[in-house]
N, C-alpha and C positions, 0 to 999 in steps of 0.2 A: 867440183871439177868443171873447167869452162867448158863453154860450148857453142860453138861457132857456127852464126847464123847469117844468112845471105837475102838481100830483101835489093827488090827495085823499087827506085824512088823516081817517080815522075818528075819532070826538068821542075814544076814550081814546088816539091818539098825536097830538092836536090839544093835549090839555091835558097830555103831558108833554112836547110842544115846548115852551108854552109857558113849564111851569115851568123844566125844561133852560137857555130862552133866560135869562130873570131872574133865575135862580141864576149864572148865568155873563157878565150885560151882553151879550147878543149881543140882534139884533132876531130875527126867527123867519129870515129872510134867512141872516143871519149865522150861526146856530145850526144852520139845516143845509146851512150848506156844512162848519164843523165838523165834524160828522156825519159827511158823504159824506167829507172826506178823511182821518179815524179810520178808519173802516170800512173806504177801499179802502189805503191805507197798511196794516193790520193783514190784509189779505188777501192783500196783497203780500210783503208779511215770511211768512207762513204759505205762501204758494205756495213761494217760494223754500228754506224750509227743507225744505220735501217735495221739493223737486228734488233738492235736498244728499242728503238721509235715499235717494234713490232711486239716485242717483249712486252713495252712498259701495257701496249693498248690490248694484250690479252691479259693482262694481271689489273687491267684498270687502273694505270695510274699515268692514261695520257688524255683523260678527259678534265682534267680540274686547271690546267695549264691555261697562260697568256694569251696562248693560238689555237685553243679548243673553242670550237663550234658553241659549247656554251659558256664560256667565257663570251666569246660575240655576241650571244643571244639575252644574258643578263646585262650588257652593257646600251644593247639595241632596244627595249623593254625597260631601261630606266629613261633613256634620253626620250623614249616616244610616249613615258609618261609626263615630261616638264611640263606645266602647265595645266596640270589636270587635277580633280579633286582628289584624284588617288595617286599624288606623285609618288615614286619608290625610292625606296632609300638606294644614294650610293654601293653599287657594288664592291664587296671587299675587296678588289685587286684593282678598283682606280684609286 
């Protein structure tokens, strides 16, 4: 069932509805329900991946990844061995 909501927009997000609308064919109507479902659609996807991202690291499977802490730490700890009697072998994800 719709539902009909009333909002004031200060004169600088009145004239980028505006423009928004025009650039795009929508009426100001149209343009911000765009809007609104951009918005909650892109907040959704973003809630959801932070579920994933929080799942994976209580089940332990956000620590072996590209952008885990030790991933940087075995990468940091080969390079600061070059040169030394105890160089380290290549880490498996270079």
């Amino acid at each position: 069932m719709p539902v009909t909501v009333s909002i004031i927009l200060d004169d600088d997000l009145a004239r980028r509805l505006e423009r928004f609308a025009a650039e795009r064919g929508f009426d100001r109507t149209g343009a911000l329900d765009h809007a609104l479902r951009c918005f909650l659609d892109d907040e959704e996807r973003a809630g959801s991946a932070r579920d994933a991202i929080v799942a994976a690291a209580r089940h332990g499977d956000g620590t072996s990844g590209p952008d885990s802490a030790s991933h940087h730490d075995d990468i940091r700890r080969w390079l600061l061995s070059w040169g030394g009697n105890g160089e380290r072998k290549r880490p498996r994800s270079c």
